[in-house]
C-alpha positions as CSV (number, residue, x, y, z in Angstrom):
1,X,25.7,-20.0,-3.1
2,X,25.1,-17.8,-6.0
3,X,27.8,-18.4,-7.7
4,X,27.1,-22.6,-7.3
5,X,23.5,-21.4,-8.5
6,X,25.0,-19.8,-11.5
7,X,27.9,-22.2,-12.4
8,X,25.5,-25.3,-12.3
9,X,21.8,-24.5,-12.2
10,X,20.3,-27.6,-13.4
11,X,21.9,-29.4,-10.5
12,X,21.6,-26.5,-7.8
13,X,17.6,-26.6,-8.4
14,X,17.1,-30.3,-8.5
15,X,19.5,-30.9,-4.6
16,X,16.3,-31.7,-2.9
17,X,14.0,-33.7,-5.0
18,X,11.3,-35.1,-2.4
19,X,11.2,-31.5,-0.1
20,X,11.0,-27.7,0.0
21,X,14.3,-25.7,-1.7
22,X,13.6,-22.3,0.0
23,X,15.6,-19.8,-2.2
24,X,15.9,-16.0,-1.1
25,X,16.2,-12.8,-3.1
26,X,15.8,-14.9,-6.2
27,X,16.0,-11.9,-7.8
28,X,19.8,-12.0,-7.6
29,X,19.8,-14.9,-9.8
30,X,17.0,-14.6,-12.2
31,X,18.7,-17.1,-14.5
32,X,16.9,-20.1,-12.1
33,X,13.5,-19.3,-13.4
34,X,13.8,-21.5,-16.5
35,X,15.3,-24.7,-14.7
36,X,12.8,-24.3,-11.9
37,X,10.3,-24.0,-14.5
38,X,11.6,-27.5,-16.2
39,X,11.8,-28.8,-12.9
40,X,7.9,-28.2,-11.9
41,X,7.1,-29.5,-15.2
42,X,8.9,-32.4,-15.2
43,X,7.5,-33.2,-11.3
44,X,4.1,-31.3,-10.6
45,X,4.0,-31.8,-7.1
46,X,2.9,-28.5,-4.7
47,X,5.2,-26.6,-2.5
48,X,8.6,-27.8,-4.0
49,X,10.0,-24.6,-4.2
50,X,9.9,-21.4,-1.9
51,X,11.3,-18.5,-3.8
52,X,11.3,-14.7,-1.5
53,X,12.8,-11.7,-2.8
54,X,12.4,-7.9,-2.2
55,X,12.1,-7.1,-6.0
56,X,9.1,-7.9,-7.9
57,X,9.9,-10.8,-10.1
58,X,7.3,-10.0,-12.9
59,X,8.7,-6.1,-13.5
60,X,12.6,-7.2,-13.6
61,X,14.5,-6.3,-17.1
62,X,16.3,-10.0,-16.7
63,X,13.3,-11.9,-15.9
64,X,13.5,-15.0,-18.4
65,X,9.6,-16.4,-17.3
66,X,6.7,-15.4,-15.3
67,X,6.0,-19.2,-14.0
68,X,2.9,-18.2,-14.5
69,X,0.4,-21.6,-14.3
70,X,3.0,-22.8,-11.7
71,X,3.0,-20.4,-9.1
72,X,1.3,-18.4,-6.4
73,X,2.5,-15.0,-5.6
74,X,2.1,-13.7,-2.1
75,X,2.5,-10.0,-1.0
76,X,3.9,-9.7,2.3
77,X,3.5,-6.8,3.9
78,X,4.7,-4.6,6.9
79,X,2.7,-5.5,9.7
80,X,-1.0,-4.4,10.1
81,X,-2.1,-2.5,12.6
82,X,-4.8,-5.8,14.0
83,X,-1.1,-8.1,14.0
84,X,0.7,-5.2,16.2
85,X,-2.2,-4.9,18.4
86,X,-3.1,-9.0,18.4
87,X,-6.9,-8.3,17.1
88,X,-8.6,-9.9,14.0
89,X,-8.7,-7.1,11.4
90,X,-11.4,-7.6,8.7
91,X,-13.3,-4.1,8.2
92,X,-14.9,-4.6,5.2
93,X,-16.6,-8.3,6.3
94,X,-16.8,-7.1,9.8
95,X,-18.7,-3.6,8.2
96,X,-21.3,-5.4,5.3
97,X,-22.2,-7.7,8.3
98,X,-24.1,-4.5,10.0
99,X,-22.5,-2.1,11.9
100,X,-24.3,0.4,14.6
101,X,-21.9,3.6,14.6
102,X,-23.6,4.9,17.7
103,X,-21.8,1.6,18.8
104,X,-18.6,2.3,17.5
105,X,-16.0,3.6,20.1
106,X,-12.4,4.3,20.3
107,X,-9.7,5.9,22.7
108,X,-7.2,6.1,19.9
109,X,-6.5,9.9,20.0
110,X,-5.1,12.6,17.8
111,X,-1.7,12.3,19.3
112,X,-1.9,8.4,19.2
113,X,-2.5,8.2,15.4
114,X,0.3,10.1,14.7
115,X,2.5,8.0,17.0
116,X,1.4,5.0,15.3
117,X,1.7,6.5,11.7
118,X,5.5,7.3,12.9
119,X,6.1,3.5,14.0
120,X,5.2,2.2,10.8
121,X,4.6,-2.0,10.3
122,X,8.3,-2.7,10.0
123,X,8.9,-5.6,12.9
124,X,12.6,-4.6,13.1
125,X,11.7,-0.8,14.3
126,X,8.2,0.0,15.2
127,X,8.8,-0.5,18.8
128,X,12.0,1.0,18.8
129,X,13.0,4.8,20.2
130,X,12.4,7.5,17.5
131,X,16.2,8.4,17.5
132,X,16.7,4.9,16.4
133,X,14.1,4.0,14.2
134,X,15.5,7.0,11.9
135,X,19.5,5.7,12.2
136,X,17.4,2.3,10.6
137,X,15.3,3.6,8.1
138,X,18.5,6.0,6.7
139,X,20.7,2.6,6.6
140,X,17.7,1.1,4.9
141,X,17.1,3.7,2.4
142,X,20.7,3.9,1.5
143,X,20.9,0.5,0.8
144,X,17.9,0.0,-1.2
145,X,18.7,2.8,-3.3
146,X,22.7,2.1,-3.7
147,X,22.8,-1.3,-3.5
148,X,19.4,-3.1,-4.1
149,X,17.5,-1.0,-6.9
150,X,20.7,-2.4,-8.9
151,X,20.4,-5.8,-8.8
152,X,17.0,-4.4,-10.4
153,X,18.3,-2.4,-12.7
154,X,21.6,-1.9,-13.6
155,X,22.0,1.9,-15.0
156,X,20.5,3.8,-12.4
157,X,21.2,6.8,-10.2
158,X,21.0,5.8,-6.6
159,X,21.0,10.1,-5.7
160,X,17.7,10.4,-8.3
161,X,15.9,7.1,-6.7
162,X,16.0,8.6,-2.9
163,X,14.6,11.9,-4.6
164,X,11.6,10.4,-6.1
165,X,11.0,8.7,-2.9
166,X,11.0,11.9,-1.0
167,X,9.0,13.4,-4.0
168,X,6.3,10.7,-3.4
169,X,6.1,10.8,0.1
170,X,5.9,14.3,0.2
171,X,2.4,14.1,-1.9
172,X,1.6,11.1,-0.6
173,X,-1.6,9.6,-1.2
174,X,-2.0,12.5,-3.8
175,X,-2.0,11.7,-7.7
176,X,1.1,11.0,-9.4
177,X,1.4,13.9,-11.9
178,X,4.9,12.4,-13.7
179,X,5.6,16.0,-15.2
180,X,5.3,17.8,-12.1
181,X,7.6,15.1,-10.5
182,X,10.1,15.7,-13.4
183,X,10.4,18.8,-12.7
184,X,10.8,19.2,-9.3
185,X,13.6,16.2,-9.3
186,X,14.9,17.8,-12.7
187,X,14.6,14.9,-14.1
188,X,13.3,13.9,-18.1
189,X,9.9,12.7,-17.7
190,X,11.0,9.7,-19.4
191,X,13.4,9.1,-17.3
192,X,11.2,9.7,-14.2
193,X,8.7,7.1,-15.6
194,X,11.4,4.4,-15.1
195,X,12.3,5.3,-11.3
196,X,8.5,5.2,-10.9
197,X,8.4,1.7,-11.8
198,X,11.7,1.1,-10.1
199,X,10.3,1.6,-6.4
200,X,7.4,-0.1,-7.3
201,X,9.3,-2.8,-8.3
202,X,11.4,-2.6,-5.0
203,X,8.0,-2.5,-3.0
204,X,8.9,1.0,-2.0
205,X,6.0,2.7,-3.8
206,X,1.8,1.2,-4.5
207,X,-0.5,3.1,-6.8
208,X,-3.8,3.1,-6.3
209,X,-5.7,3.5,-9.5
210,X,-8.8,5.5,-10.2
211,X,-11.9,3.7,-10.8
212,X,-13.8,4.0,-14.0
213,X,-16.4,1.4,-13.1
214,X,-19.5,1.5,-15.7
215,X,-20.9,4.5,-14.5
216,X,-20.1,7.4,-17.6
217,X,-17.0,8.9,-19.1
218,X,-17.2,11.6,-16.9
219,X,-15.0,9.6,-14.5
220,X,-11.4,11.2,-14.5
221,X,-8.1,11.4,-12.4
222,X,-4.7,9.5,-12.6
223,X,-3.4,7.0,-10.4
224,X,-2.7,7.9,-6.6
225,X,0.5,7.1,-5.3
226,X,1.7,6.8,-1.6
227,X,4.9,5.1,0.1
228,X,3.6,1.3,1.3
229,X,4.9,2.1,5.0
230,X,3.8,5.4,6.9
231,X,6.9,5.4,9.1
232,X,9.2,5.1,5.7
233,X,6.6,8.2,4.2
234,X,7.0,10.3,7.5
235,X,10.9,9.7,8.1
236,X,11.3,10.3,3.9
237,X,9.6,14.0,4.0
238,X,10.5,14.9,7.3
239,X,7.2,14.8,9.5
240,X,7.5,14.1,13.4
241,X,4.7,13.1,15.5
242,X,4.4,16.5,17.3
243,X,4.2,18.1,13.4
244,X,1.6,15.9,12.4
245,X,-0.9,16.1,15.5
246,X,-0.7,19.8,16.0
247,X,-4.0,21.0,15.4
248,X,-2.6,24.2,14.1
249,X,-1.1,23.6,10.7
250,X,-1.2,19.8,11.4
251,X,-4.1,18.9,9.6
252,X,-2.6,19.4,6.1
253,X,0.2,17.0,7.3
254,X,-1.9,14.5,8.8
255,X,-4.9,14.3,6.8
256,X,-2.6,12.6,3.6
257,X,-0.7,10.3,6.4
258,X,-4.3,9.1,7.6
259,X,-5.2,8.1,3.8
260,X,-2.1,6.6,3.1
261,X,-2.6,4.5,6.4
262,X,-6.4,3.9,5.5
263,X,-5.2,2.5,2.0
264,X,-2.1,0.6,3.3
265,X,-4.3,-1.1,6.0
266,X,-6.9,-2.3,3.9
267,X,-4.2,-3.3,1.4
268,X,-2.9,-5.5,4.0
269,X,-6.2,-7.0,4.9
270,X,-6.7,-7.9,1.2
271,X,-4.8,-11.0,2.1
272,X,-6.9,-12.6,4.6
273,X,-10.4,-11.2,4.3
274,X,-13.1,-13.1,4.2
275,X,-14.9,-10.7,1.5
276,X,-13.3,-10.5,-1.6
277,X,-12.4,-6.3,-3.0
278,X,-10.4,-4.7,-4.8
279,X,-9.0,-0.9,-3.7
280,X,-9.7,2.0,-5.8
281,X,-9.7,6.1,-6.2
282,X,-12.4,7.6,-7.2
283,X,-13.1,11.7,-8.9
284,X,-15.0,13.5,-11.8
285,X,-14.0,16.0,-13.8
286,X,-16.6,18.4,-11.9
287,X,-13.6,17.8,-9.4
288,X,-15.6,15.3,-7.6
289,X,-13.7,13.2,-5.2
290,X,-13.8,10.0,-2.7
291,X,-10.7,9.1,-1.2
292,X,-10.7,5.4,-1.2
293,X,-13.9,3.3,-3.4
294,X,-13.8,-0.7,-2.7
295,X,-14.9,-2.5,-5.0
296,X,-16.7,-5.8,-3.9
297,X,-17.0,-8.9,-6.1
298,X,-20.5,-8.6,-6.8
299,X,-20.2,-5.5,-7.9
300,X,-21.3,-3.5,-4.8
301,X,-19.3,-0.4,-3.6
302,X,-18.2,1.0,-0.6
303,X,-16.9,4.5,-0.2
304,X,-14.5,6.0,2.4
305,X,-13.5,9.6,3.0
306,X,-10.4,10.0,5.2
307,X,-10.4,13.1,7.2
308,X,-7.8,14.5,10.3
309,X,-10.9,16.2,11.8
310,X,-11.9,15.2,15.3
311,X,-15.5,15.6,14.2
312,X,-18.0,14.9,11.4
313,X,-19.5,17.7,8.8
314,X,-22.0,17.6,6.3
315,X,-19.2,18.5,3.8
316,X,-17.0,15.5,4.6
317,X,-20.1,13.4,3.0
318,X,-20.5,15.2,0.0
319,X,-18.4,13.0,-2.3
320,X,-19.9,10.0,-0.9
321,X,-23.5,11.5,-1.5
322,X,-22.7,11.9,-5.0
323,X,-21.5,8.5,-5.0
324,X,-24.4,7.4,-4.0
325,X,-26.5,9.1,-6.7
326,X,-24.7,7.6,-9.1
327,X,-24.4,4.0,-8.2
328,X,-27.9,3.6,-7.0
329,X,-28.6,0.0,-5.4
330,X,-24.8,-1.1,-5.8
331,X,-23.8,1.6,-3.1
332,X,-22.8,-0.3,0.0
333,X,-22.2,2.2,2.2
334,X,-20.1,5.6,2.8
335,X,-17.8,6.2,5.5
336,X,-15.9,8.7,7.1
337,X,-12.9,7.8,8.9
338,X,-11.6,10.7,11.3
339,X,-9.9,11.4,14.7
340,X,-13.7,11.2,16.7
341,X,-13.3,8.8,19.1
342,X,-17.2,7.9,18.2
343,X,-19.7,6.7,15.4
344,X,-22.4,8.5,13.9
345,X,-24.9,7.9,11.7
346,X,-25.0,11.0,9.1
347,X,-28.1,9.9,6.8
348,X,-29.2,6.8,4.4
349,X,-26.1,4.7,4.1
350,X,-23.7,7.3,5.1
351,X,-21.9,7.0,8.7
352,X,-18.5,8.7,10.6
353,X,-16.2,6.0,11.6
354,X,-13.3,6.5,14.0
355,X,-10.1,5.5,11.9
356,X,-9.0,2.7,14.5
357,X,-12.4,0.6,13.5
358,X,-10.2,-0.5,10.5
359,X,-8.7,-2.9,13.2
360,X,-10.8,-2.6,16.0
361,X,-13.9,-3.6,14.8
């Protein structure tokens, strides 16, 4: 079919004039764009043409036009943890709407986070036996890195690529220092700059940017990266279940998981919530930090702290206090997500959030 696509592309675009051509991992022909492009132009009627990949279209070396004006782009996603569990998931509408933490409960436990961080959203493996799931995620990350990353991009080092990947999972949710990553893959930074964009091209890697709002310049930080799936992140560095929940020890593996699944779910819920946001980072050069800032259309903002601990401090809030200060009336709200299997209220604005309301709510 690709080689029909290639020899004749004109014709191979324009075999269904009056329905849907549904073309997958258009990425392997990139040459299409332009003729699909004539195509729309020359008939502007909706839906005509279903193009799926697993390689973002807009970052490929060989891309010959964005279609931009003339198409939609849809992320899809691993599954979120409200499709696995068959509940509506819409925290941030569900949370502006009013929420009573003292009403807030949960018997997601320590143990069961971590077992749901280790199934990941894949639909082919999160139900399956561990032993299992990690035969398919090394056949997957074998592939991607062998086969796939070059029909991205041609000159690359399949051996490096899996490195990065571990690199990143290994910090994950942490701030992508790209001369600290050079080093420890032994790498040229420059070089390491263009597998970053690779697995971010290949979906593999998100980055979650630091916000710089309108507040002052003392705003600082680079971009946070994590691994989009939490089962790919955990298999990749190494982490089991019984690792990450120990409460001795475990708390410095769990706590970056936890973020990473905070950010990926809300990510996910991006495409269907009924409140519009965008997903930030936020941190000072004073060094202070909120894990994940959301950004609401209007301007408003809602802050989240991510924490492993099963209960709430006053020093889990601090960021969010600060936060506060500084945004005046366009602070929302600050939340704490932990392992408590109940809400609190902790002061003006500023509750303690089981991690589960993301979906149970």
């Amino acid at each position: 079919m690709r080689a029909a696509a290639q020899n004749d592309p004109q014709a191979f675009v324009n075999q269904i004039p009056d329905g849907m051509l549904v073309i997958d991992e258009i990425q392997r022909a990139p040459e299409l764009l332009l003729p699909i492009k004539a195509s729309i132009d020359r008939h502007r009627t909706a839906g005509r043409f279903l193009l799926t990949g697993s390689a973002d279209l807009l970052r490929l070396e060989r891309t010959p036009d964005s279609l931009a004006g003339r198409a939609v782009t849809l992320p899809l996603r691993t599954l979120s943890q409200g499709e696995i569990n068959g509940r509506l998931d819409d925290f941030v509408t569900r949370f502006v709407a009013g929420v009573d933490p003292f009403d807030v409960r949960s018997t997601v436990s320590r143990e069961d986070y971590a077992n749901l961080l280790a199934a990941g959203g894949y639909p082919e493996v999160f139900r399956r036996s561990p032993r299992l799931r990690a035969a398919w995620f090394d056949g997957y990350i074998d592939r991607i890195v062998q086969r796939d990353a070059r029909d991205v991009r041609r000159l690359v080092d399949g051996n490096r690529l899996a490195t990065v990947l571990r690199l990143v999972a290994a910090n994950q949710a942490g701030e992508v220092v790209r001369a600290r990553l050079s080093r420890d893959a032994d790498v040229p930074e420059t070089t390491m700059t263009a597998y970053l964009d690779l697995v971010e091209t290949l979906y593999l890697v998100e980055r979650i940017r630091p916000w710089t709002g309108n507040l002052t310049t003392r705003q600082a930080g680079k971009a946070k990266g994590l691994v989009t799936d939490s089962a790919l992140a955990m298999h990749l560095s190494g982490v089991t279940p019984a690792r990450a929940a120990a409460l001795v020890g475990g708390g410095e593996l769990l706590g970056p998981l936890l973020e990473g699944l905070v950010v990926s779910e809300l990510r996910k819920q991006q495409t269907w919530s009924d409140t519009r946001f965008s997903v930030f980072h936020y941190r000072e050069t004073s060094g202070v930090e909120v894990d994940v800032l959301l950004e609401l259309d209007d301007g408003r903002v809602l802050g989240l702290e991510v924490k492993a601990k099963q209960t709430y401090k006053p020093e889990h809030f601090r960021g969010l206090q600060r936060l506060a200060e500084r945004l005046g009336d366009r602070f929302l709200g600050g939340i704490v997500l932990g392992t408590a299997d109940q809400g609190v209220r902790f002061g003006e604005k500023l509750v303690g959030l089981p991690i589960a309301s993301l979906w149970e709510l």
